[in-house]
N, C-alpha and C positions, 0 to 999 in steps of 0.2 A: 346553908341551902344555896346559897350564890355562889360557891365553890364546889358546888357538885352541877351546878347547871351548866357553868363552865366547862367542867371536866366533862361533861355529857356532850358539847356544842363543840369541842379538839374533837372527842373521838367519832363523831358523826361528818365532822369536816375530815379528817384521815380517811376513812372508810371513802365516802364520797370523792375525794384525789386517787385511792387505789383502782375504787371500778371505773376513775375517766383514762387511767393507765393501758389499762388489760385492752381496750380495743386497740390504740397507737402501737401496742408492743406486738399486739399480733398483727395489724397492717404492717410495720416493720421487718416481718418476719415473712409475710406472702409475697414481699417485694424483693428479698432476697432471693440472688441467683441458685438455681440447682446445679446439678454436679453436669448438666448436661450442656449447660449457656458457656464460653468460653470468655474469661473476665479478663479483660482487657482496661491497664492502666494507660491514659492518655496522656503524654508526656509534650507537649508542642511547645515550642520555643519560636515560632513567628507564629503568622496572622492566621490562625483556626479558630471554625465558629463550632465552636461544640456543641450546639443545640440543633443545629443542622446536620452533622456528622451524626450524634446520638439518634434522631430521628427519621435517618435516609436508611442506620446500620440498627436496627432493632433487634436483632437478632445474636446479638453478646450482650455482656453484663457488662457497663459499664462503672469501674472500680473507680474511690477516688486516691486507696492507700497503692500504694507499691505492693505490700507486702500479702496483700489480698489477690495479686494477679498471676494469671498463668500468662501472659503477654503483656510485655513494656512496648508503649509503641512510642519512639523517640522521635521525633520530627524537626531535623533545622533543614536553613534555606541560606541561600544566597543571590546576588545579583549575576543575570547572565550578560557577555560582552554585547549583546543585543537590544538590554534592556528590559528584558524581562524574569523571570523567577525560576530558580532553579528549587526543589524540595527535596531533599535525601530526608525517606524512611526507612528508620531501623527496627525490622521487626524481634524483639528479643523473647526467644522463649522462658519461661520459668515454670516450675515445680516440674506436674510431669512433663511438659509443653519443652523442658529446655533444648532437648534437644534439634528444634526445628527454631529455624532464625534466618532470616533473610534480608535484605536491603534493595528497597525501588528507590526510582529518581522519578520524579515527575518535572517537568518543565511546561510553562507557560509562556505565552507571547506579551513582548510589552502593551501590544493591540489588544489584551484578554481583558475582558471586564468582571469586578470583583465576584459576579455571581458565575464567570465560566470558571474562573480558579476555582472559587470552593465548589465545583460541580467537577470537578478534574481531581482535586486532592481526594474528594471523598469515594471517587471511584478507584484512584492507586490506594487509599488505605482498605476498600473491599475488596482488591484483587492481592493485598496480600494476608490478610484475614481467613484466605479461603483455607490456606495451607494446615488452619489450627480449628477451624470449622470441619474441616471433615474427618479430622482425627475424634468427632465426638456424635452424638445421637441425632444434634442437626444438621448432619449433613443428608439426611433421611427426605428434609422438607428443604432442601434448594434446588434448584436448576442452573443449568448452565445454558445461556443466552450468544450466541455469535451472530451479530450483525457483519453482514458483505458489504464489502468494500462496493461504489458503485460502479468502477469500472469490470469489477466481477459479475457483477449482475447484469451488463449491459454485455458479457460474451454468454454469457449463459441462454442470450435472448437470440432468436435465429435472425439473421439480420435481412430485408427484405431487400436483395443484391437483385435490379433489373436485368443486369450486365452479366450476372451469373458468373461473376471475379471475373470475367477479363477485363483487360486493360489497354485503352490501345491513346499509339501514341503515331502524331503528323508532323515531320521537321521538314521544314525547305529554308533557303539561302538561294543569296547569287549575290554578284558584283558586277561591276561596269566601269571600266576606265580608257583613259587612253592620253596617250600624246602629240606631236608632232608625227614622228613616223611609226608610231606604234599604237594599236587597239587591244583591248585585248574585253571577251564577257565571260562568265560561265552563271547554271546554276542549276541548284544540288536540293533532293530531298529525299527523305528516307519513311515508312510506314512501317508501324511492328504494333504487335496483335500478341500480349501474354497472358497467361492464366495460367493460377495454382494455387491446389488445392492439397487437403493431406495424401489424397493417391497419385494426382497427378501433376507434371510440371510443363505447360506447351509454351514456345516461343518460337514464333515468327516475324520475322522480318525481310522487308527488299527496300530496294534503292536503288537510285539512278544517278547519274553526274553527268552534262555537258559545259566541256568547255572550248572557248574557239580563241586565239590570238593571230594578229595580223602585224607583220614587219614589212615595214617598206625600205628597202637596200640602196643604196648609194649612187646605181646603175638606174634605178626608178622601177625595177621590179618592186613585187609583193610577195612575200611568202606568207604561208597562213600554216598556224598547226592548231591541230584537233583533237580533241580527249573527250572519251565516250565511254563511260560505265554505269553497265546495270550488273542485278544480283538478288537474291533471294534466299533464305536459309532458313531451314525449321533443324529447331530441338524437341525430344520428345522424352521425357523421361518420365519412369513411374517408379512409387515407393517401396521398396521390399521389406520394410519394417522399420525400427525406431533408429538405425545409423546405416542401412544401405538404402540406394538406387541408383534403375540400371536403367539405360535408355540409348539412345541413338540421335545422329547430327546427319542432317540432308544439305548439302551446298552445291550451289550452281552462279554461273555468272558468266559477264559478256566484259572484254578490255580490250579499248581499241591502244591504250597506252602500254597495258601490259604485254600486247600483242598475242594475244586468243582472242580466237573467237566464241568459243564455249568451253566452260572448264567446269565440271561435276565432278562429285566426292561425298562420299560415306564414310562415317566414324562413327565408334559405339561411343557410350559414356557408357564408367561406372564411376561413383561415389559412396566414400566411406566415411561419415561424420563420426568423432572423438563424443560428441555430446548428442543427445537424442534428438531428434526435429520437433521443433516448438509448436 
């Protein structure tokens, strides 16, 4: 009797181990990836936090054999001459996957702090992830995100110009010296007024220069010389498309050194840029 209450208390203890079995093996089996998840074996040889990585990239099956993967992802590093980390990832294809393989670098600053690397690694491991992700059913449920640079976004914006692009610009000079039997002053300034835009290109300018020297001669005379110039000049040019424009040069002026009195002149402008205008 004692040996059949035994044999009855084994086989109720078996029975009772089988059916605590049957739920782990079928959780085991809901948790395995479908044909549609891309498994990817993580292969890291520096500082990766896989718990981070596995939780930012939810979106693959992450393997822990080799031989269960359609993607080896190999990861070494090194030190840069700056001091900070250089990452070569190797993305290796396998089964049907082999034929697609690739290789990023990531690089960080010796300035970066441990949480912008792993926030930098695990974005170059999702951006070469994508290449094996859309060869399969998820790529149905991702997007593609492009963040602007900010200086893109800041021409994108109409920029509130009071001056409406012109540009204008006030130069003056002079001097003063002198010696024993000689003086001499002058002084000089110029005003120009530019603007340009994609249709049009205007530039004016004028200017004036006096100058006066005084020599006193051996005899006790004085001689004196004088130099006297003004001047004034517009360009006008407008754009004909992405490598011409065609415009015209207006000049005039007054030279007491050059000796005229007024000198005027016309000249077209054309222009042929090799690269389109920016």
């Amino acid at each position: 009797m004692k040996i059949r209450t035994l044999a009855l208390s084994a086989l109720l203890l078996q029975a009772s181990l089988a059916i605590a079995q049957e739920p782990a093996a079928a959780a085991h089996q809901e948790t395995r990836p479908n044909g549609e998840t891309v498994r990817v074996f993580l292969d890291c040889r520096t500082r990766c936090d896989f718990d981070f990585i596995r939780q930012e990239i939810p979106y693959v099956a992450w393997v822990r054999d080799r031989k269960d993967a359609q993607v080896h992802l190999l990861i070494t590093s090194q030190r840069t001459g700056a001091g900070g980390r250089e990452n070569t990832l190797a993305f290796i294809g396998l089964e049907d996957m082999a034929s697609v393989t690739d290789t990023l670098l990531q690089v960080s600053s010796p300035t970066d702090t441990d949480a912008e690397e792993r926030e930098q690694l695990t974005r170059t491991i999702e951006l070469g992830l994508i290449a094996y992700v859309a060869r399969t059913p998820q790529a149905a449920r991702l997007d593609v995100i492009w963040t602007a640079p900010a200086e893109a976004m800041l021409d994108a914006v109409e920029a509130d110009d009071p001056w409406n692009s012109w540009i204008f610009r006030l130069r003056a000079s002079g001097s003063l010296g002198g010696e024993e039997r000689t003086s001499d002053y002058s002084i000089s300034g110029s005003i120009s007024a530019n603007r340009t835009t994609e249709d049009v290109k205007t530039e004016i300018w004028t200017y004036g220069r006096y100058a006066e020297s005084s020599f006193e001669l051996s005899d006790g005379t004085t001689t004196n010389s004088l130099r006297r110039d003004y001047g004034a000049s517009l360009l006008q040019v407008w754009s004909l498309g992405d490598h011409w424009s065609a415009g015209g040069e207006v000049n005039g002026g007054h030279s007491l050194f050059g000796n005229y009195d007024l000198r005027f002149w016309v000249a077209p402008a054309l222009e042929f840029s090799v690269w389109p205008y920016v």
